[in-house]
Each structure stands twice: as C-alpha cells, then as structure tokens.
PABA-971143 format. One record per atom (N, C-alpha, C, O, CB): residue number from 0; residue in one letter; x, z, y. Coordinates in steps of 0.2 Angstrom, whole numbers, plus 5000, padded with zeros to 4 digits. Atoms other than C-alpha are relative to their C-alpha. Glycine has a CB too. Layout:
    i  aa    c1    c3    c2
  NUM   A     X     Z     Y
...
***
This chain:
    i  aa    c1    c3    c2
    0   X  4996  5006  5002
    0   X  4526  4836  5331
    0   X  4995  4995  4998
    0   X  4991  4996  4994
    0   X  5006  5002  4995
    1   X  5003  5005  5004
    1   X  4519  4821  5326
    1   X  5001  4997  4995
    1   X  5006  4999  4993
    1   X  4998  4995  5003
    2   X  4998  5002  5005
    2   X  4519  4810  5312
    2   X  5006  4994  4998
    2   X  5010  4994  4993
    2   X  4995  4999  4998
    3   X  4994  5003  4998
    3   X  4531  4798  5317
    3   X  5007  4999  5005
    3   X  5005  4998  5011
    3   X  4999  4997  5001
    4   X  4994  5000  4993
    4   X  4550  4797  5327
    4   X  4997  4996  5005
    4   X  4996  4990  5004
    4   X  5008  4998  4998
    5   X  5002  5007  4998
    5   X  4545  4788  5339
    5   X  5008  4998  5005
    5   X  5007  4994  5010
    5   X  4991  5000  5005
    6   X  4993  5000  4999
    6   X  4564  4788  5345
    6   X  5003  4995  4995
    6   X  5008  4992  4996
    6   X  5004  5006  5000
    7   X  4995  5006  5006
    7   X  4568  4777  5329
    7   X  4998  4992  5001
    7   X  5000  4987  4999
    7   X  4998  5002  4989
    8   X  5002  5006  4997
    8   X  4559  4763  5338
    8   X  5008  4997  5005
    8   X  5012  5001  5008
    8   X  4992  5002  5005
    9   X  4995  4998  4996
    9   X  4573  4756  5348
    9   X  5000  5000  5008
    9   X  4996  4996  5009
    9   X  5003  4996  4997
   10   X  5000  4995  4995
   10   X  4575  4762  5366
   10   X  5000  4992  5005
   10   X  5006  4989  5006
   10   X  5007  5007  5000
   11   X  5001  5006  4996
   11   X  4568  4746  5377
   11   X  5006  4997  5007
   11   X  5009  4992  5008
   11   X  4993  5002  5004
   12   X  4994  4998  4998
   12   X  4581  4750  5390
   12   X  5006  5001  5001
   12   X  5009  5001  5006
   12   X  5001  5002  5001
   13   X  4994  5001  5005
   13   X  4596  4751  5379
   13   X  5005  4997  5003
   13   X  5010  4998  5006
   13   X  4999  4997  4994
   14   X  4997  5008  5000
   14   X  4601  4733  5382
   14   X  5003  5002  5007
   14   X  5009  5004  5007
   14   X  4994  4992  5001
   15   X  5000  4999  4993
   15   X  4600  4736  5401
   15   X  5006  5007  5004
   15   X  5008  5007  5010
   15   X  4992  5001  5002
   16   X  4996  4997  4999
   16   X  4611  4753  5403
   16   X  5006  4996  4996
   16   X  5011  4995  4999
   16   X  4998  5006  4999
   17   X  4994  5003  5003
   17   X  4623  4744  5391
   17   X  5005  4998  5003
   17   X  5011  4999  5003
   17   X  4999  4995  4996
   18   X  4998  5006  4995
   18   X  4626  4730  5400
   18   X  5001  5004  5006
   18   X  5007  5002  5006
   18   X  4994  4995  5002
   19   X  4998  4997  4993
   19   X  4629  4741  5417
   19   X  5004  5004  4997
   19   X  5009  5004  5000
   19   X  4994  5004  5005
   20   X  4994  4995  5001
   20   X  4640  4752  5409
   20   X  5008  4996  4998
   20   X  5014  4998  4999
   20   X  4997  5004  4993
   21   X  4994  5005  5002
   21   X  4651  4737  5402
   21   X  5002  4998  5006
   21   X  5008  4999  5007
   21   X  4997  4993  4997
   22   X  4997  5000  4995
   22   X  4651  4732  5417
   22   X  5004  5002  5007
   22   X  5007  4999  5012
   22   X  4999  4998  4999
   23   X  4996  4995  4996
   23   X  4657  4746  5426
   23   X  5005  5000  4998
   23   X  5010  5000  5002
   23   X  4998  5007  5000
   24   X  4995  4997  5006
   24   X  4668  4749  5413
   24   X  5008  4995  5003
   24   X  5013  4997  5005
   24   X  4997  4998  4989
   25   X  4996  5005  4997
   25   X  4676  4730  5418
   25   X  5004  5000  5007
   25   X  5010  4998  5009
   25   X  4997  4996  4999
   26   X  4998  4998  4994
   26   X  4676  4734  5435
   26   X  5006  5006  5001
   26   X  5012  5005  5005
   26   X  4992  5003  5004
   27   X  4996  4994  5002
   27   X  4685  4750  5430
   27   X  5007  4996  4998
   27   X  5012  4999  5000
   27   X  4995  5005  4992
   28   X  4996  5004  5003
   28   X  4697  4737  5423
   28   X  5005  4999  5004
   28   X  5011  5002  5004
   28   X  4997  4994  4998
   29   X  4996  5002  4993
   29   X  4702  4730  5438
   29   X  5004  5005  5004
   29   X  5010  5004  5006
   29   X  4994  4998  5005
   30   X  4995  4994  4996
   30   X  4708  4746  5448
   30   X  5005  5001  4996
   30   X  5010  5001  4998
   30   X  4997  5006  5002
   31   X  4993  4998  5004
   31   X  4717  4750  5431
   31   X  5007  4994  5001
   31   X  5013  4995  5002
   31   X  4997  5000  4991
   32   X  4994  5006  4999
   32   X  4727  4733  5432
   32   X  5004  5000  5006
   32   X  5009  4997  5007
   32   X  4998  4992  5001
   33   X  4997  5000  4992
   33   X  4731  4739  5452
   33   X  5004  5004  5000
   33   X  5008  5005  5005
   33   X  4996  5001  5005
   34   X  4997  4994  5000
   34   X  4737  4753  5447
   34   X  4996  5005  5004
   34   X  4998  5009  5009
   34   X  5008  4999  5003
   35   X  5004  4995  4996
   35   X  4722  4762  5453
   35   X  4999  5006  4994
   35   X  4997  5004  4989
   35   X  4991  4995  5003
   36   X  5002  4998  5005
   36   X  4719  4776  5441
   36   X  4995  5005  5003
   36   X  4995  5006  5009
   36   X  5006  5002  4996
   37   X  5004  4995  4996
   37   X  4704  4790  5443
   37   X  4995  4999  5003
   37   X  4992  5004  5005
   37   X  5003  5001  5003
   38   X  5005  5002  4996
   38   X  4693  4780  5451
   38   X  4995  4995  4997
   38   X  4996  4991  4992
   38   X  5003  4998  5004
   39   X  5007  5000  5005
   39   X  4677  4775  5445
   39   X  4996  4993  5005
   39   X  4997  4992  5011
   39   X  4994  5010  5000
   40   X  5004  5003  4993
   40   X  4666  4761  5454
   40   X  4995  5000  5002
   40   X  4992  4995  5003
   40   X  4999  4995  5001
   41   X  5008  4995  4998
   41   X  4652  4773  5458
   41   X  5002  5004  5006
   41   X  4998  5008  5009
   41   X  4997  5005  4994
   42   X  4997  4996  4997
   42   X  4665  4779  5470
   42   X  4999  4996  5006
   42   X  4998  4998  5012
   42   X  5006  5002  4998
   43   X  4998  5007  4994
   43   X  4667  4763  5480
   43   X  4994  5001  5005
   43   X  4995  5004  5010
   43   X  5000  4990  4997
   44   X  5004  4998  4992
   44   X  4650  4764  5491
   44   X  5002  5006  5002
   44   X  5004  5005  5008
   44   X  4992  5001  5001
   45   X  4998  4994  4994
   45   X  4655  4783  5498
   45   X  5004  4999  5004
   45   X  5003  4998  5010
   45   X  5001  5005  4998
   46   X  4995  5003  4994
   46   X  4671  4779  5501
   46   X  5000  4994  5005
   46   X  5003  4995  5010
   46   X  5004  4999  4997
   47   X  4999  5004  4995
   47   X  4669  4764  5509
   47   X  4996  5002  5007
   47   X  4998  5000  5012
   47   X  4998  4994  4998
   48   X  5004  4997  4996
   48   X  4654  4773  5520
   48   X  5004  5004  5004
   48   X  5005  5003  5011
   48   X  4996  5004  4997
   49   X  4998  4995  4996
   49   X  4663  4786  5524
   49   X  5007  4998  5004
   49   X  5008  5002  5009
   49   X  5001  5005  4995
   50   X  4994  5006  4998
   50   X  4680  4774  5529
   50   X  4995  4999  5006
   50   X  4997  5002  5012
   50   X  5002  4992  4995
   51   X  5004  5003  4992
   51   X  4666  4767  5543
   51   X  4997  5003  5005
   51   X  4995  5002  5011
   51   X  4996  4996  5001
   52   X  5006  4997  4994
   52   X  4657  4781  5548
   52   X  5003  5008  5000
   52   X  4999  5013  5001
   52   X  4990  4999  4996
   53   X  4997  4993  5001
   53   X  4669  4796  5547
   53   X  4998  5007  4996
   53   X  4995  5007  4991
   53   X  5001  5003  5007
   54   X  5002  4995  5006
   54   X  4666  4812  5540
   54   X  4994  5002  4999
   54   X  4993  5005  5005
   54   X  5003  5007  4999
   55   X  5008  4998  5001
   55   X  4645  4816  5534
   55   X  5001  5006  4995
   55   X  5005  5008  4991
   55   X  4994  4994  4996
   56   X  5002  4996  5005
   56   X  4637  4830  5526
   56   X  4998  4997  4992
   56   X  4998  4992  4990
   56   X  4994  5004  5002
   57   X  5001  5003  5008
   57   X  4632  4829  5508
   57   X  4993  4994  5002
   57   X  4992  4988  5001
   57   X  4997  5010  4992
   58   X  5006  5005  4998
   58   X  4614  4824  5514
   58   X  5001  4995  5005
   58   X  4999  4989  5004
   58   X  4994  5006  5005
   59   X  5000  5006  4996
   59   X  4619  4812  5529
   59   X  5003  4996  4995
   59   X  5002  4990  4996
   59   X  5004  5001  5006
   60   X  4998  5008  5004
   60   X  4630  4802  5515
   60   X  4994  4998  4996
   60   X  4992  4993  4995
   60   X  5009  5002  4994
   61   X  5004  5002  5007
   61   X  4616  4803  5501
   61   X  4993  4996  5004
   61   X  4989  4992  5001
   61   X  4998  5007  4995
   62   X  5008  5005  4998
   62   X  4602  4795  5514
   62   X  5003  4995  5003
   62   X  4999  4990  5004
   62   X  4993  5005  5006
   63   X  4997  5006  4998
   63   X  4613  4783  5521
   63   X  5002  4995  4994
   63   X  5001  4989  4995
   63   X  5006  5001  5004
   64   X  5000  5004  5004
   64   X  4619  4776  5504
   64   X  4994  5000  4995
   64   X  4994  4999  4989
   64   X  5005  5000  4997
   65   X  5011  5001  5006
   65   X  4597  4777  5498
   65   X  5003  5003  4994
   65   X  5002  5000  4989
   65   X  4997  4988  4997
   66   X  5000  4998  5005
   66   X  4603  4790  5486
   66   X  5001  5007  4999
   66   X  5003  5011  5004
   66   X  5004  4998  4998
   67   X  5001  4994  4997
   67   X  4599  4806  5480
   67   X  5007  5006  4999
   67   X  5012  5005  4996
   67   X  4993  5003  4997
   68   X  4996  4997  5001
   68   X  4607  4822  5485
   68   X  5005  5002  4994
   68   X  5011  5000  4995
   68   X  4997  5003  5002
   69   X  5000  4998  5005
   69   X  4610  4828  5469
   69   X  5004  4994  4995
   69   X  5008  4996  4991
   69   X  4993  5003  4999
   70   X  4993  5006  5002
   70   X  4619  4810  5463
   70   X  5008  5002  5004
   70   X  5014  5003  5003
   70   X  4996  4991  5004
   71   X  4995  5000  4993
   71   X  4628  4811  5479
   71   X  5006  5005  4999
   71   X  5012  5003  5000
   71   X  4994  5002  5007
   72   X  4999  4993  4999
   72   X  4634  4828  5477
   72   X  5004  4998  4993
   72   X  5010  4995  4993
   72   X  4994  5006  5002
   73   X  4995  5004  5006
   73   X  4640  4824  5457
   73   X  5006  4996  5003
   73   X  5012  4997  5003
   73   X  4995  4994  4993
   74   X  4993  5003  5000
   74   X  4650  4812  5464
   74   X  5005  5001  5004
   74   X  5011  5000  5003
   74   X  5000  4993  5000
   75   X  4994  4997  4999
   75   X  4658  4820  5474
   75   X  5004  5005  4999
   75   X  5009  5005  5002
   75   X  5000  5001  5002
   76   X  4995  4996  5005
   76   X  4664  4833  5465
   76   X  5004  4996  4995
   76   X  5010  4998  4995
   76   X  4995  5005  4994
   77   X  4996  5003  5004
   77   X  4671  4820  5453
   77   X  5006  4996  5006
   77   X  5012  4994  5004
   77   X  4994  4996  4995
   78   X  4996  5004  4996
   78   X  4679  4810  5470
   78   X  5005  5008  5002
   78   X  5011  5007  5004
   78   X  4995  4994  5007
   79   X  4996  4996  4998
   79   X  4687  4827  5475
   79   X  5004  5002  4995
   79   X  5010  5003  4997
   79   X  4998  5005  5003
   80   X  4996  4999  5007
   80   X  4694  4830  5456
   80   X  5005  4997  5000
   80   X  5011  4999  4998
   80   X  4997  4998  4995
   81   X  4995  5007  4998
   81   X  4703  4814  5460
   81   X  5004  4998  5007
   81   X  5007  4993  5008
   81   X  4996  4994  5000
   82   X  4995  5001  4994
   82   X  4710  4818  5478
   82   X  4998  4997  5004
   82   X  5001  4997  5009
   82   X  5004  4998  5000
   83   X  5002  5007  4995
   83   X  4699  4805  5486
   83   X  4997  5004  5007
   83   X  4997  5001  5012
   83   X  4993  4994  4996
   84   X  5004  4998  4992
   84   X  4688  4817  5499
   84   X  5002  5008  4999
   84   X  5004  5011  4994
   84   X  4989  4998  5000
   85   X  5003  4991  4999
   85   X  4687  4835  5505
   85   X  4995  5000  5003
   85   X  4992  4995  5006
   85   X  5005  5004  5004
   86   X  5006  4996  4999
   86   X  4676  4847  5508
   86   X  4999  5006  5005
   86   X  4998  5012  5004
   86   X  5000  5001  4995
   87   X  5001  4991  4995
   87   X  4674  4860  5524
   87   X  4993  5001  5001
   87   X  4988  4998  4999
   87   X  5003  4999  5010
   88   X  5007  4996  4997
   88   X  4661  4869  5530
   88   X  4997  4998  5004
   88   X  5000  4995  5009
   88   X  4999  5006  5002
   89   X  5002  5006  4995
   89   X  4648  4861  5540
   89   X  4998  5004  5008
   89   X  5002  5006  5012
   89   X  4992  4995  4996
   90   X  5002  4997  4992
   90   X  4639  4867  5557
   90   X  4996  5006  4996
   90   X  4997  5011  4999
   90   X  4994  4994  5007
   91   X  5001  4996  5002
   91   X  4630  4879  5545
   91   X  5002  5004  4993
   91   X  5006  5001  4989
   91   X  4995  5000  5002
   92   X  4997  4999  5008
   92   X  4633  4889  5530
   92   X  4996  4996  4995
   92   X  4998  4997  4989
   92   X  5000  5009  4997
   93   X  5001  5002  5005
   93   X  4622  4880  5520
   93   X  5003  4988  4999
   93   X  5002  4984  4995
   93   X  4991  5002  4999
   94   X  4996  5005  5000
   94   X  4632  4863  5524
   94   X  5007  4997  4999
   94   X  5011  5000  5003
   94   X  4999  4998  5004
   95   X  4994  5000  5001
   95   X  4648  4854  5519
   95   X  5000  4993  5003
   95   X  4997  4988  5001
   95   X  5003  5002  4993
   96   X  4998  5006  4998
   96   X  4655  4841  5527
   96   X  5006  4996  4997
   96   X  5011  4999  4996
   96   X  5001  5000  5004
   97   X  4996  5004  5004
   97   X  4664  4827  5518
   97   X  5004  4994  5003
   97   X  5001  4990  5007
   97   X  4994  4997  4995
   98   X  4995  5006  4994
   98   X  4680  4815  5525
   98   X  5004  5001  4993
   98   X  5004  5005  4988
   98   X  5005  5004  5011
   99   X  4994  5002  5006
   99   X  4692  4805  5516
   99   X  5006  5003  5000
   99   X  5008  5006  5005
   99   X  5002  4991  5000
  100   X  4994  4998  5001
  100   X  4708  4811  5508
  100   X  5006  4994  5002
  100   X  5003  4989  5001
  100   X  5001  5003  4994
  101   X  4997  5006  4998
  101   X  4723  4800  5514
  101   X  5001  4994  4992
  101   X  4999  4988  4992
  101   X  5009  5004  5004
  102   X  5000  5001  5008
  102   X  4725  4795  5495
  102   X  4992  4995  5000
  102   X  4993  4989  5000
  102   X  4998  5008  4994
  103   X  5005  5004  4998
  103   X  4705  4790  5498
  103   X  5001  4994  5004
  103   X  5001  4989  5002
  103   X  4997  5004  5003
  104   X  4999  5004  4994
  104   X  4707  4781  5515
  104   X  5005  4994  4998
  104   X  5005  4988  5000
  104   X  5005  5005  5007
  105   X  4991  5005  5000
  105   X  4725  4771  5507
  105   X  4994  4994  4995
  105   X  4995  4988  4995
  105   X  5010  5006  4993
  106   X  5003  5006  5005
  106   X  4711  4762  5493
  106   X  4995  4998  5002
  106   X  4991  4996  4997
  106   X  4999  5002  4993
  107   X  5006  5004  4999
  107   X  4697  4757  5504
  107   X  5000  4993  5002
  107   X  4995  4989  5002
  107   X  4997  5002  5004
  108   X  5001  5008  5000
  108   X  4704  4740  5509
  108   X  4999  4996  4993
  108   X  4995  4991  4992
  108   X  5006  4997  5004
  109   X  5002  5002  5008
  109   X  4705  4737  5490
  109   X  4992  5001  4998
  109   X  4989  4996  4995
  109   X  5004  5005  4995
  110   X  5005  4999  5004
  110   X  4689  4744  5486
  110   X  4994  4995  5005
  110   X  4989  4992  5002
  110   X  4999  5008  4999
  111   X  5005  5005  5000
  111   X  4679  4733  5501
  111   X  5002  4993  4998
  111   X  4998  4989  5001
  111   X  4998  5001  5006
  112   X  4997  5006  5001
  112   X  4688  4717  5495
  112   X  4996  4997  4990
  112   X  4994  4992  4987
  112   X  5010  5001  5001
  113   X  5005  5000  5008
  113   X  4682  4722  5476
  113   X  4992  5000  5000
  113   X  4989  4997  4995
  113   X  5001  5008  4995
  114   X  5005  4997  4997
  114   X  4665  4727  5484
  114   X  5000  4992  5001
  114   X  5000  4988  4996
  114   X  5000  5008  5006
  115   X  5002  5010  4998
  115   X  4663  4707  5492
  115   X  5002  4995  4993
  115   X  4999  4989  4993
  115   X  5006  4996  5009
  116   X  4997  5004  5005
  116   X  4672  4700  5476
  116   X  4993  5001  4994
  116   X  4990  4997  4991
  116   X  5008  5003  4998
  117   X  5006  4997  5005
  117   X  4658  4710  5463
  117   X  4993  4995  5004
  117   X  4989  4991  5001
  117   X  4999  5011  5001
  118   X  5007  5002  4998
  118   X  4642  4705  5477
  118   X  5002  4988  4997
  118   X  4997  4984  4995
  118   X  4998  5002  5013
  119   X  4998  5003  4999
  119   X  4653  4688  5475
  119   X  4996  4997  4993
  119   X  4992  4992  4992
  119   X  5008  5001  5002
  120   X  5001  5001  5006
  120   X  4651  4689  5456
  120   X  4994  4998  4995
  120   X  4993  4994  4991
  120   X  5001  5004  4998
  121   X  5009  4998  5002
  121   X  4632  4695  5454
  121   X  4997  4992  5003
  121   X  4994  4988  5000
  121   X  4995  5010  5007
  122   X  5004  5005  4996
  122   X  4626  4680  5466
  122   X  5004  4991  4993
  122   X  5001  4986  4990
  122   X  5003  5000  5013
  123   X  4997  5005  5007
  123   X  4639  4668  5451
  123   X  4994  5001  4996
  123   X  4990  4996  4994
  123   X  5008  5002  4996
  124   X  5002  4998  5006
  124   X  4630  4676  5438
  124   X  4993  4999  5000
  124   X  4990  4998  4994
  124   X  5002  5008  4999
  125   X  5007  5001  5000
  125   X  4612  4673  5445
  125   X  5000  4991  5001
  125   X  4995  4988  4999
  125   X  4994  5006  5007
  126   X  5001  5004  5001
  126   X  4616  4657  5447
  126   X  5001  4997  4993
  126   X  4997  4992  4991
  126   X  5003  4997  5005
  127   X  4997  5001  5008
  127   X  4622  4654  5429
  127   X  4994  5001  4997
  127   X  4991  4996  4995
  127   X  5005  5005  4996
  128   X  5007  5002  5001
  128   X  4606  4661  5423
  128   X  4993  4998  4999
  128   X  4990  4998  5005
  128   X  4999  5001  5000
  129   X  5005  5002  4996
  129   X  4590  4655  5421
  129   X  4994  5002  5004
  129   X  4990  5000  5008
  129   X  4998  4999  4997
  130   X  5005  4996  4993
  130   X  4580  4668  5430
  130   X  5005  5004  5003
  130   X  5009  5006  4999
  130   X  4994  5006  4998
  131   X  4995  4994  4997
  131   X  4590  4678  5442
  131   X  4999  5008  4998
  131   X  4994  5010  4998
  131   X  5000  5001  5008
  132   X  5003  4994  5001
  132   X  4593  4695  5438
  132   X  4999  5005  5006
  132   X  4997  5010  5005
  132   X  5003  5002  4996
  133   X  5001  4995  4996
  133   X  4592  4702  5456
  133   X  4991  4998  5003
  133   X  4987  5002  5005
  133   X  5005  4999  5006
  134   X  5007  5000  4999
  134   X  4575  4691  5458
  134   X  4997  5003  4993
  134   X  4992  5006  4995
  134   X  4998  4992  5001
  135   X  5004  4994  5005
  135   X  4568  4701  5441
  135   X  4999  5007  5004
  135   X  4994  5009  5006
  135   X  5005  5003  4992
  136   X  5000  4992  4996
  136   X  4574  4719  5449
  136   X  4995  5000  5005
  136   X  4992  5006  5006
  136   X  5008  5002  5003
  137   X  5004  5002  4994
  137   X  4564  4712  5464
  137   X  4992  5000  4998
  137   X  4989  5005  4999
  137   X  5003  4993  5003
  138   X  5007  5000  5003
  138   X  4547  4707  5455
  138   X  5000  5008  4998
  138   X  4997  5012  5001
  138   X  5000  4993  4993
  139   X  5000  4992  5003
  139   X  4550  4724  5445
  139   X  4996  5006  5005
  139   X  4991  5009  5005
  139   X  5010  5003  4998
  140   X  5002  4996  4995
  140   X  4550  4733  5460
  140   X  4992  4999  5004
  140   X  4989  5004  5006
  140   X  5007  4999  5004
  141   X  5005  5003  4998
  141   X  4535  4722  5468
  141   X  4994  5005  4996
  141   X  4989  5009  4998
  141   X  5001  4991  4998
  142   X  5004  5000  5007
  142   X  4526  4726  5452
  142   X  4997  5010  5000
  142   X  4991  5012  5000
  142   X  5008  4997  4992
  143   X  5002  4991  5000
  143   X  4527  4746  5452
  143   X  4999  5003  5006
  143   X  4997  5009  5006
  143   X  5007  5006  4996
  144   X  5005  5001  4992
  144   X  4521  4745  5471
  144   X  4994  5001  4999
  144   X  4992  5006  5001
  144   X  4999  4993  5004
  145   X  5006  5002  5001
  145   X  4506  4739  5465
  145   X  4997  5004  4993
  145   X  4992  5006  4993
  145   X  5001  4992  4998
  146   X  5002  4993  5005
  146   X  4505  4750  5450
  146   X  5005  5006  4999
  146   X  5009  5002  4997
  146   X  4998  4997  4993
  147   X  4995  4995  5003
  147   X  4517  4765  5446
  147   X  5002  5000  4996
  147   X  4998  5000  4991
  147   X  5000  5004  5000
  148   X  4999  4997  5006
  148   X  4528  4770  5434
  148   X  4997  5004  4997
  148   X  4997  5004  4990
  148   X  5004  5001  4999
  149   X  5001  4995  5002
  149   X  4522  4786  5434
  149   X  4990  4999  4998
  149   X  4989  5003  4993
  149   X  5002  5006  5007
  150   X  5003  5004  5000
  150   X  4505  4778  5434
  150   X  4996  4993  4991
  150   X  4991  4992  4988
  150   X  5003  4999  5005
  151   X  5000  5005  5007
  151   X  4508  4765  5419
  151   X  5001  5005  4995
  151   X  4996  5006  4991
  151   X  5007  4993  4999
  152   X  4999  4993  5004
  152   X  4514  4779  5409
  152   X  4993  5004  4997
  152   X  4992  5004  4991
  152   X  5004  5006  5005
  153   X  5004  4997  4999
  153   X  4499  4788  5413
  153   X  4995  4996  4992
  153   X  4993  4999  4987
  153   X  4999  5000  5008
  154   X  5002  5001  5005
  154   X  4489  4774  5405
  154   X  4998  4997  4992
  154   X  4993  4996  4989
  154   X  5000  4998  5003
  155   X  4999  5002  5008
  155   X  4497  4771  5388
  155   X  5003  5009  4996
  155   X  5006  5010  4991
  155   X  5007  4994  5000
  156   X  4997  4993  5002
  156   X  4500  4791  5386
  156   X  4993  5002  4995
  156   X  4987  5002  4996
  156   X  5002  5007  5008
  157   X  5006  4997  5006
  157   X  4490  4798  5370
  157   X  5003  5007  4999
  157   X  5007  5007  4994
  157   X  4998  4995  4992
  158   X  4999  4991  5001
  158   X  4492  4818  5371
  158   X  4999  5000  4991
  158   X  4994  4997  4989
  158   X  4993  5007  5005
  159   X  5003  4995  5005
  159   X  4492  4827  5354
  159   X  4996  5004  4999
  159   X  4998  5009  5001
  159   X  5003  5002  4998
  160   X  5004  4995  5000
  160   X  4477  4835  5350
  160   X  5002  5006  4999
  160   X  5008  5007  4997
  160   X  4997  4999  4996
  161   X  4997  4994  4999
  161   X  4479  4853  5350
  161   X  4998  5003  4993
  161   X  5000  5009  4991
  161   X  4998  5004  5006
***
C-alpha cells in the first residue's frame, strides 16, 4: 500500500460517465412516456440489427455492431429477461442464435425513429457547443493512434518498490 489514496483524488472520467448515464437515463424517459417499459437504450442497436438482418449468432451480432462478445451477450441476457429476443441453438453446440420476439419486432419502428431523433439531437447539441463533442471523441481517438493508452499509462506508471 502506499502512502496515499489515490482514489480520494477525484476520478477524471466521472464527469463523462455521468453525463452518458443521464443521458441514457432520459432516453430511458422517452420509452417510459410510450408506454415502453423494460427497455433500455442499449438495446435499440441490436434490436434494430437484428429487425434488418434476421436472426445472428451471439458473435455475428457483436462484430456487426463493433462490439464485444461478452457486451453483446450481457445484453442479451438482459433483452431476453424482457421478452425482446430468443435464443436457439445455432449450426453447432457451441453457438446460439439470436431472432427478435414478436414483443421485440412490435418496438422497432419506435426505436429506429428514437435512434434518427437522438443522432438528430447529438449533431443539435454539437452545434450548441463550442467544440463538438463528436469532433473531441474523434481527435481522442486520432490521438491514442499515435500513442496508446496502454502505452501513456505505461509512461506515467511509478511501481512500488518492493
């Protein structure tokens, strides 16, 4: 242990999950006023995927929406909780294949209309600002190209002596 918390510093990132969680939460809002209940808006890309492109394995949905297995797969345990998808067995035993429930299928014209209304919002929201925030995430990303996180880390890491 060292001599200081260094958790009582406050957590640079904070701000930034906050803020995405608020605004999930709001988003979350919206379905509640529709009488959507259950549904989350972490759900909306699968389902809407899976609405256009019929039923995928856990792996074909999670590399088509750039995400990993292991997200992918959480949320769908939580979207089958809710009735939105099932689950069969795929071409082998270590695969399952994933297709909307009619319940699912009934709330994807809502969810791609929320889905163009939200990109609708983000592009308001960067104009309102003074820097965009999709051009930051962008430089951000530019940025750890050019050097890593795992990398920057690296250079500001002071081990404890033994």
């Amino acid at each position: 242990m060292t001599s200081s918390d260094p958790t009582a510093v406050p957590d640079p990132w904070q701000p930034l999950h906050k803020l995405l969680a608020a605004m999930d939460a709001e988003i979350e809002q919206v379905y509640v006023a529709r009488g959507i209940e259950g549904v989350r808006p972490r759900f909306a890309y699968p389902l809407i995927r899976l609405a256009h492109t019929g039923p995928l394995t856990i792996r074909e949905l999670a590399a088509s929406l750039d995400r990993s297995h292991s997200a992918i797969s959480q949320t769908l345990n939580a979207m089958r909780k809710e009735g939105l998808v099932t689950s069969e067995p795929g071409a082998d035993a270590r695969t399952r294949r994933i297709d909307l429930t009619e319940r699912g299928r009934s709330l994807v014209p809502f969810l791609e209309a929320e889905w163009r209304a939200t990109h609708a919002t983000v592009a308001e929201l960067d104009a309102e600002i003074p820097y965009a925030l999709t051009t930051a995430v962008e430089e951000l990303r530019r940025a750890l190209e050019r050097r890593s996180m795992r990398q920057r880390v690296l250079d500001h890491l002071v081990e404890p002596r033994r």
